[in-house]
PLY file of the C-alpha trace (Angstrom):
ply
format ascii 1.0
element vertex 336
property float x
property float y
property float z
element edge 335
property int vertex1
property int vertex2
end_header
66.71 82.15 138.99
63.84 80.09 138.44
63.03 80.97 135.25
66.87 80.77 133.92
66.72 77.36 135.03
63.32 76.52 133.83
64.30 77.71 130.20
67.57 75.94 130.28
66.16 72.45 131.29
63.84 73.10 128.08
66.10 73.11 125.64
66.51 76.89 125.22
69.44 78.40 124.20
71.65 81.06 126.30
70.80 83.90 123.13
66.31 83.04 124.03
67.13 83.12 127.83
69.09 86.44 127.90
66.44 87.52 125.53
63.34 86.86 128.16
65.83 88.42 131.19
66.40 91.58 129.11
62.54 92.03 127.90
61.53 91.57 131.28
63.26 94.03 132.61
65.55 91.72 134.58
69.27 93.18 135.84
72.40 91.36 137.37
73.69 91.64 141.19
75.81 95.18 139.35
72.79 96.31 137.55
73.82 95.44 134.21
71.91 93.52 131.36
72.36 89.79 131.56
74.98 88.11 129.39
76.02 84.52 128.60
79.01 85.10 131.50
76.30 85.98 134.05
74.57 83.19 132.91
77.12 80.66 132.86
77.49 81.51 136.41
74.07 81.35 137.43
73.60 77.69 136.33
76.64 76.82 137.69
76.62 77.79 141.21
75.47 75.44 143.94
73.84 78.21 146.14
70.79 78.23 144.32
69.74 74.49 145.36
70.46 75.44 149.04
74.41 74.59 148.94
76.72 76.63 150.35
80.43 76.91 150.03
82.62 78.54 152.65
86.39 79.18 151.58
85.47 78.68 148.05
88.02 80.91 146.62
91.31 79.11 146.13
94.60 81.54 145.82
97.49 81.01 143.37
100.93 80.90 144.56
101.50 84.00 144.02
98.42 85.35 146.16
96.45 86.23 143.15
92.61 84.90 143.89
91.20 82.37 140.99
87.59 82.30 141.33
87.43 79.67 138.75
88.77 77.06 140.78
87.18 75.81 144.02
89.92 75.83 147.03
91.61 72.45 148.30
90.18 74.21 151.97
87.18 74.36 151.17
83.90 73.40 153.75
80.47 72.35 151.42
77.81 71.97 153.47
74.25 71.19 151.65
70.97 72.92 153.20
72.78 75.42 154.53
70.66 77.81 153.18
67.22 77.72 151.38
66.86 76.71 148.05
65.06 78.10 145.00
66.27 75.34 142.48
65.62 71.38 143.08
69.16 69.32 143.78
67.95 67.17 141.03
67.20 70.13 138.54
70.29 71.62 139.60
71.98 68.07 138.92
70.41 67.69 135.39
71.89 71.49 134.63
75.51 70.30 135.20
75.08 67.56 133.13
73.60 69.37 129.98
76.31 71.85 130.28
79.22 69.49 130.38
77.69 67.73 127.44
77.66 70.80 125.45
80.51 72.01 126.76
82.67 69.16 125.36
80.45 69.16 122.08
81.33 73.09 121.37
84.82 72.35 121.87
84.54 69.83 119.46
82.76 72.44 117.04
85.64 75.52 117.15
88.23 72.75 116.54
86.96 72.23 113.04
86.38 75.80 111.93
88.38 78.48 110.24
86.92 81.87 109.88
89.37 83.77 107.80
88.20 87.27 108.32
88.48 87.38 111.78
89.97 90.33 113.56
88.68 92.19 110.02
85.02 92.32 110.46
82.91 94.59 112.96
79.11 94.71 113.31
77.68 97.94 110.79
74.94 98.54 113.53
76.64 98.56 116.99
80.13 98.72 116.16
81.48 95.46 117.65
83.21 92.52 116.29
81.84 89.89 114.07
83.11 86.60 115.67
82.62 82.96 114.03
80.48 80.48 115.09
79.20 76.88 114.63
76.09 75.53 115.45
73.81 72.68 114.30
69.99 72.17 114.09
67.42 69.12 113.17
70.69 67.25 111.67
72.71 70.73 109.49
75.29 72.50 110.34
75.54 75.82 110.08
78.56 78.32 110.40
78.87 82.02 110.56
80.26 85.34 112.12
77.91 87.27 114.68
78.16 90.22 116.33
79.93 89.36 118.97
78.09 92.33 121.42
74.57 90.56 120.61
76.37 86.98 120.94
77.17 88.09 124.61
73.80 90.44 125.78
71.59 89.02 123.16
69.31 90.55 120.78
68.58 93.47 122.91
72.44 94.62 122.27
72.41 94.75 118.91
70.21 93.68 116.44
72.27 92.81 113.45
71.43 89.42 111.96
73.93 86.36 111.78
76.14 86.43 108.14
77.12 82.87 106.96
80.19 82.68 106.90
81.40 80.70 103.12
78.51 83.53 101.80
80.06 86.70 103.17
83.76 84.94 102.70
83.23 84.29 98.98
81.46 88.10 98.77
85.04 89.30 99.78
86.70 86.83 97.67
84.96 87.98 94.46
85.10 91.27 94.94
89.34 90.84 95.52
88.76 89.39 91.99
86.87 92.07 90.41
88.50 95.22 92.57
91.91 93.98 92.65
93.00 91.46 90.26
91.49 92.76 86.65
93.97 93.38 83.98
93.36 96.87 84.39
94.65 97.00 87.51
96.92 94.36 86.99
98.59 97.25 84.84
98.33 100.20 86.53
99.78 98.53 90.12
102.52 97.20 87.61
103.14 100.80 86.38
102.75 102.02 90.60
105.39 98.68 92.04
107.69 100.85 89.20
107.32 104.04 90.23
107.68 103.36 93.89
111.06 101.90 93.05
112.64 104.22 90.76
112.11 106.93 93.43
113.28 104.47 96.02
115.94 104.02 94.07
116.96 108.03 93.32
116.89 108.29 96.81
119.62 105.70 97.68
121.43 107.26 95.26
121.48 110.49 96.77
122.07 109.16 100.67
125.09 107.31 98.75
126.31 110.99 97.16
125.61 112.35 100.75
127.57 109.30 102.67
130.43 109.61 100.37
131.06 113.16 101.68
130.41 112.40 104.58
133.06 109.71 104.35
135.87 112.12 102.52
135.32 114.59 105.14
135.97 111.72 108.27
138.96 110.66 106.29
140.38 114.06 106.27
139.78 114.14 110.07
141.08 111.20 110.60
144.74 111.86 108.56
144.50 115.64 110.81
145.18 113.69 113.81
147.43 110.58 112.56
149.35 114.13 112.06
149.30 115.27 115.18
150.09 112.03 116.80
153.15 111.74 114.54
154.43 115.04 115.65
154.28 114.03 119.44
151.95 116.34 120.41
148.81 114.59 120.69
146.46 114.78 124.13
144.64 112.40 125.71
141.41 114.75 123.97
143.43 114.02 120.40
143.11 110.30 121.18
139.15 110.37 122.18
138.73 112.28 119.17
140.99 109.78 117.24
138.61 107.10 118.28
135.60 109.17 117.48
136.74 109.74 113.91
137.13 105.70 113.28
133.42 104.71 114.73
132.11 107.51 112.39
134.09 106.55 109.21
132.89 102.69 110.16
129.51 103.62 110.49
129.47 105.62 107.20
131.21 102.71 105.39
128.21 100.21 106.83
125.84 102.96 105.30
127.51 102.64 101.86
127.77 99.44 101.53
124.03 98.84 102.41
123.27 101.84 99.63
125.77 99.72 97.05
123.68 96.50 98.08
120.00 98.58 97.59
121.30 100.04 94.25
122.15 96.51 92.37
118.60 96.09 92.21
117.72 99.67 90.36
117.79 96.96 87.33
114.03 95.62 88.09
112.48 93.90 85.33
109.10 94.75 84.59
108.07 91.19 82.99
108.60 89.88 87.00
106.59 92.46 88.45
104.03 91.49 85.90
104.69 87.51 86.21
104.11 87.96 90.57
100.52 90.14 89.91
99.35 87.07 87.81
100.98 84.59 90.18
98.91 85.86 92.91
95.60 86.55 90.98
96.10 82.84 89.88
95.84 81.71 93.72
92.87 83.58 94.13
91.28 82.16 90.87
92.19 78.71 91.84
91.14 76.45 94.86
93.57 78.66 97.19
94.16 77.09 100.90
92.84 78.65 103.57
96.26 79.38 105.12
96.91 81.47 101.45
93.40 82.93 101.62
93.80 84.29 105.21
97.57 85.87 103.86
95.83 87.82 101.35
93.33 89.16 103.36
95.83 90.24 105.72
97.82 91.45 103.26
94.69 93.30 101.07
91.33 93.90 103.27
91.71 96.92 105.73
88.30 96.38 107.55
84.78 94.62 106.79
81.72 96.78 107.85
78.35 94.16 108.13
75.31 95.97 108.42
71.73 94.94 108.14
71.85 95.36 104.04
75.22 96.10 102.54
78.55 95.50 103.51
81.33 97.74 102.86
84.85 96.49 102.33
88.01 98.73 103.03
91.04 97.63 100.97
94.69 98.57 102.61
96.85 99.54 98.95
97.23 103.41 98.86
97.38 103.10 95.07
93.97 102.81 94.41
93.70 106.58 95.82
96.55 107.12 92.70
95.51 104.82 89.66
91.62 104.73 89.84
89.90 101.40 91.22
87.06 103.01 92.38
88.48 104.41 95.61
89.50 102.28 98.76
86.26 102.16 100.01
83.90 99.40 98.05
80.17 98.94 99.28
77.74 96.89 98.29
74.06 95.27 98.92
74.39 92.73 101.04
72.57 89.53 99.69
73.26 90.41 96.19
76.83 89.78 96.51
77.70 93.42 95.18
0 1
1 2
2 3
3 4
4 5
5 6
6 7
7 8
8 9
9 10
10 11
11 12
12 13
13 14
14 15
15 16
16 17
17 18
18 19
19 20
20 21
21 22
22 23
23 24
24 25
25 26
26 27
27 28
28 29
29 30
30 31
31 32
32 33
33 34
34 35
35 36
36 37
37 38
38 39
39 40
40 41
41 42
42 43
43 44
44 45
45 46
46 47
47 48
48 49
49 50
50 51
51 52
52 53
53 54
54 55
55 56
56 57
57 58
58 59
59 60
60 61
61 62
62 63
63 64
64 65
65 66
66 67
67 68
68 69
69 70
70 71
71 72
72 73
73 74
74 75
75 76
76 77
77 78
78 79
79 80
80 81
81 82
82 83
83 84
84 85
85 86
86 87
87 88
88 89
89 90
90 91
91 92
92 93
93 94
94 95
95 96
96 97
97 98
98 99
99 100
100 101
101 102
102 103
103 104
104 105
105 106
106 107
107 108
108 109
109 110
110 111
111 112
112 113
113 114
114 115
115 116
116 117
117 118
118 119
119 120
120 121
121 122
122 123
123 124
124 125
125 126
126 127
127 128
128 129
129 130
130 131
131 132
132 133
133 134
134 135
135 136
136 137
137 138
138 139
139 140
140 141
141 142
142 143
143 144
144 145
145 146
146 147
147 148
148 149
149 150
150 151
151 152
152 153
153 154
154 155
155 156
156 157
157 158
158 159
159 160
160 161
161 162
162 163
163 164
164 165
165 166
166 167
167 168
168 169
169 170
170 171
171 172
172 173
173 174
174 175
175 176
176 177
177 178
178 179
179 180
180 181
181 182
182 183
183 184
184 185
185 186
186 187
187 188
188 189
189 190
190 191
191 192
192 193
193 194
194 195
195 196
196 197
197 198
198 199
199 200
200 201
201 202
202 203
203 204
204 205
205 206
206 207
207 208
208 209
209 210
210 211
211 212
212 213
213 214
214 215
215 216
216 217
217 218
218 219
219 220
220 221
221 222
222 223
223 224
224 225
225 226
226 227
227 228
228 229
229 230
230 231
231 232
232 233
233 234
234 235
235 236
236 237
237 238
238 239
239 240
240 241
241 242
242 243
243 244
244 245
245 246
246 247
247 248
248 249
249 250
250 251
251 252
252 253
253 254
254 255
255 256
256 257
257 258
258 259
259 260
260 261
261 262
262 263
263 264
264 265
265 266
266 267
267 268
268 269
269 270
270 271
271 272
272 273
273 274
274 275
275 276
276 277
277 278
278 279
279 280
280 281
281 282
282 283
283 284
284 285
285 286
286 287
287 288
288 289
289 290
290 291
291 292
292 293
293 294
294 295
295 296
296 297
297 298
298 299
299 300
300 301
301 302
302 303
303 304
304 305
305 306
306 307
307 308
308 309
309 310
310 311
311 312
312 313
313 314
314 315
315 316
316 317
317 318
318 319
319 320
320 321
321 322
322 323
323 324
324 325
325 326
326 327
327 328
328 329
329 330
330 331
331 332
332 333
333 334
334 335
């Protein structure tokens, strides 16, 4: 306890504290490697300069216990039991960690990492999670693993990526993989493909439907029929009803088929004129609200290891018209 104190009154960071703990052989209460929760704890809990807290754990309404927020019943009494940390150290701990607790607030509210949710650590598997920080008067963001974030180096050790660097990596290779004329023509000649057979295939389910249909109409005249003639059952009258909510469903069917098949017409020259639209926003100074819908809509998965990254695009027609796979890696650091 001492020495997570000691470090922290010194300027060092929770990453070099964990660090020392883990090196040293150090464990938690459970056993486990320390991490910035069990830290966070640690310098936060009055115990450790001889406070003690009985009925600390307050209880929602519903019964559920929130150790996060000290009970209204609660009985503090200070000395209770001895202390390993000064009142005034302990004091000066609560302090720095409100400051910097407001001042990384301040940080994430400012930052928009646009591959999150995409990118996972080549070394230990985990996600790579943005980050802000600032040193000697720069700032400096960028995605870390988010396992060695937590445990520190002794998790994982994959260095930190920065993030505009590894964003415009993906960015360019979009441009290069995706958006060259070449492919430009052969996704063209895929978007037609994909419809024409689309396209046969409502026309078939409409040839299928409109038997379908003839064959409830038959039914349907079979019984009209049989009520006329005054012999009809109350099982002719289910059935009568049966008939109509199948010939109504079948007519919902065509009409849907009729509405798909008005558009068998496409036009090439707009399939061609979207492609360049959207190659356009990524040559251009796109926003980052555009930039984070085409990487949803295009990257599959970023892998970050120690010297390459490998990018995993999501469009199945690369497998079918040739760009190199769906599977592009490169050196990391020279942006390949």
């Amino acid at each position: 306890m001492r020495i997570i104190f000691d470090l922290y009154l010194k300027g060092k960071g929770y990453h070099y504290i964990i660090s020392q703990l883990n090196s040293l052989g150090y464990k938690t209460r459970e056993g486990r490697k320390f991490g910035k929760n069990s830290l966070y704890d640690i310098l936060r809990n009055p115990k450790y300069c001889g406070t003690y807290t009985f009925n600390k754990v307050n209880k929602d309404p519903s019964g559920k216990r929130n150790s996060h927020k000290i009970s209204e019943n609660a009985i503090i009494v200070d000395d209770a039991i001895p202390a390993i940390i000064s009142k005034e150290d302990f004091r000066k701990v609560q302090e720095k960690m409100s400051r910097n607790k407001h001042r990384t607030a301040a940080y994430r509210s400012k930052e928009t990492y646009l591959l999150t949710g995409k990118a996972f650590c080549g070394i230990c598997g985990a996600a790579m999670t943005g980050h802000r920080a600032s040193a000697r008067g720069k700032k400096y963001v960028y995605y870390t693993c988010a396992a060695r974030d937590r445990l520190g180096i002794s998790a994982c050790e994959n260095k930190v990526v920065p993030r505009d660097e590894l964003e415009q990596v993906v960015l360019d290779t979009l441009k290069e993989e995706l958006l060259s004329n070449n492919f430009q023509k052969n996704l063209n000649h895929y978007i037609l493909e994909e419809f024409h057979t689309l396209a046969s295939e409502v026309s078939n389910e409409a040839d299928s439907l409109a038997e379908q249909k003839a064959i409830a109409e038959r039914k349907l005249n079979n019984l009209y029929s049989i009520i006329e003639q005054g012999t009809a059952d109350e099982y002719d009258l289910q059935r009568l009803a049966d008939v109509k909510r199948e010939l109504t469903s079948i007519k919902e069917k065509l009409s849907k088929c009729a509405a798909a098949h008005s558009l068998s017409d496409i036009n090439p020259r707009a399939i061609e004129r979207t492609i360049k639209l959207c190659r356009n926003m990524l040559l251009k100074n796109a926003s980052a609200e555009t930039l984070t819908l085409i990487f949803d809509d295009m990257v599959e998965k970023i892998v970050i290891g120690a010297k390459k990254i490998t990018l995993q695009f999501k469009l199945e027609c690369f497998d079918t018209y040739g760009a190199e796979g769906r599977t592009r890696t490169g050196t990391w650091g020279n942006h390949a």
